[in-house]
N, C-alpha and C positions, 0 to 999 in steps of 0.2 A: 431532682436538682431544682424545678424551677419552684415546686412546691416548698423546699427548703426557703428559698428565694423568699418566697412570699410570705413565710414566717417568721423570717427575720425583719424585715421591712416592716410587718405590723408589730414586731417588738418596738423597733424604731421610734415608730409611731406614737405607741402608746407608751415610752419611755415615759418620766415625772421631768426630765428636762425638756422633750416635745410638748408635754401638757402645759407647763408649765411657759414656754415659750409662747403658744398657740392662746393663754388668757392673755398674757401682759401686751399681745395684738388686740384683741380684742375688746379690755377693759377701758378703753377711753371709748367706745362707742355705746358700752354697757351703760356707764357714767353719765353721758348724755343722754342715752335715751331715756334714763332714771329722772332727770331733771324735765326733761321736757313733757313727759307724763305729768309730772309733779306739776308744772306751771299749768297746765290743762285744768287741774283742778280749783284756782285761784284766777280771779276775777283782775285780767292784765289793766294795766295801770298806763296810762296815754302818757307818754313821753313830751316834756315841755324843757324849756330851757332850764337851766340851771340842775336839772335832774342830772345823777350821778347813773349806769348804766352798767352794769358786768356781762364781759362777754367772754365767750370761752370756744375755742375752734380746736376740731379731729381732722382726720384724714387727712394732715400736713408733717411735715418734719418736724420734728420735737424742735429743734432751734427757733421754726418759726413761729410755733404755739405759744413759747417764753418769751417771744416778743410781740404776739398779739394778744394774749390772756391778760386781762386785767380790768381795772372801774375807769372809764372814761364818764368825762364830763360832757354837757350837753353846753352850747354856747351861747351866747346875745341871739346869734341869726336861726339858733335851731340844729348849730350841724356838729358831729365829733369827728373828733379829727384819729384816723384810722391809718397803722403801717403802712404802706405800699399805693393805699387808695385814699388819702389827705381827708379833706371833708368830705362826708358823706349827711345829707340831711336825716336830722332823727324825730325833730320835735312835731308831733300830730300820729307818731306814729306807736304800736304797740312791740315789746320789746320782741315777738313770735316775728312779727310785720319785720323789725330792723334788722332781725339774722336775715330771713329770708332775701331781703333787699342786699344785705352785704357776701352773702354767698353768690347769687347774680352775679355783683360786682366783681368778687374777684374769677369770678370765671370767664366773664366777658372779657375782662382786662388779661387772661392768659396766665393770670400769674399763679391759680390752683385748680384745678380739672375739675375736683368733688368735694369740695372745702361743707362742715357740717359746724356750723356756729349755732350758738345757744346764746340770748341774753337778756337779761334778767333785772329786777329792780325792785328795790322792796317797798312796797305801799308806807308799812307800819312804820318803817325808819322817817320815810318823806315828810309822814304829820307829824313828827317829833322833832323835825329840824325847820331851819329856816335858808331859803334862798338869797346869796348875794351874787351878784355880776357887775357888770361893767369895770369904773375904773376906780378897784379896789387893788390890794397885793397879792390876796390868793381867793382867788373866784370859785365857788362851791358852796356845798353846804356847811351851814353853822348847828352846833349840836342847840335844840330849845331847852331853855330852862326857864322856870316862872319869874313873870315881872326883869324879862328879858325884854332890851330898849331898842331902839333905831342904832342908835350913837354905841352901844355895845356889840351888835353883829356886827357892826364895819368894823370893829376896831379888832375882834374876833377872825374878820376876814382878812388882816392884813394893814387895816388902814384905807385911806383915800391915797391913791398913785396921785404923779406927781403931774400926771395931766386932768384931773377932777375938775371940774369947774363945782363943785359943793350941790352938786346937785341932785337930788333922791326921791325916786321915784318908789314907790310900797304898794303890792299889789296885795289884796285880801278877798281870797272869794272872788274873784275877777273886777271887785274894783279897786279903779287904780287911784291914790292920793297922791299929792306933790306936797315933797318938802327939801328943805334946805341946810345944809352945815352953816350957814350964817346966821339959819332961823333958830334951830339946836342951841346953836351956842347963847344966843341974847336970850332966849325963853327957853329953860329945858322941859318948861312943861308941854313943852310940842313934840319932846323927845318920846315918842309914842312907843307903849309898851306894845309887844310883838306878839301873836299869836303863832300857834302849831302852822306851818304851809305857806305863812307871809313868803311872799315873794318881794326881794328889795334890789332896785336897780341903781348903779351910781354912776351918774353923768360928772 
């Protein structure tokens, strides 16, 4: 009898419903560790403001994943703003660095025991686009295209909000130049063509 027992229990087991069951546990961990291999091999990319960020988190309840899974934006001060744990700082750090920091976080905070985040960011996209922040309508990036202007990524971003005092700051290569929507306007040849990385900030 008990040997019967145990023959049917390894039917059980080895059923195409138990197999089947015992991967779709399993493949979100497969998933990630497929990516995080992957990032291993590419030279990580220092998180700065205006950077865009994908993150992707296992070992939680599906409800929770579809509310933390997705591209968050990096801000003025450096921080994204993250479900259950609001800002969290990102800028200076490596996207390997930010999971690890925000798994901490929610384990500290009580709210996931063994939370496994991954996040990611693509170099190649970055030098193709252009950085806007401050007080524009939609803060992010702008897709680059040639003899692409100041006065066109704002307008790209949304516009100037309605607290702007016209003031824009363009960072290139870490230097930074000052310029102005009043200056734009009376001379557009100050309206400076943009390269791949510009970073442009409006006051």
């Amino acid at each position: 009898m008990r040997n019967k027992l145990g023959r049917l229990r390894k039917i059980e087991r080895d059923s195409p419903v138990a197999l089947k069951d015992r991967m779709l546990r399993i493949l979100p961990f497969l998933t990630l560790a497929f990516l995080a291999v992957s990032s291993l091999h590419a030279q990580e990319t220092v998180l700065r403001a205006g950077h865009q960020v994908q993150l992707r988190i296992a070992n939680v309840p599906a409800s929770e994943q579809s509310q933390i899974n997705g591209l968050y934006h990096i801000d003025d001060d450096g921080k994204v703003k993250i479900p259950h744990l609001g800002n969290q700082p990102a800028a200076g750090l490596t996207p390997s660095k930010l999971a690890n920091q925000m798994e901490a976080a929610f384990r500290n905070a009580g709210i996931f025991s063994r939370p496994v985040i991954i996040a990611s960011t693509s170099a190649t996209d970055e030098r193709r686009k252009v950085s806007v922040s401050g007080e524009v309508g939609r803060v992010g990036l702008v897709p680059f295209s040639d003899g692409l202007r100041v006065s066109e990524a704002i307008t790209a971003a949304g516009g100037y909000s309605d607290f702007s005092r016209g003031e824009i700051r363009l960072t290139r290569a870490g230097e930074p130049y000052k310029l102005s929507r009043k200056q734009i306007s009376a001379d557009p040849k100050t309206d400076i063509v943009l390269e791949p990385g510009d970073a442009l900030e409006v006051r």
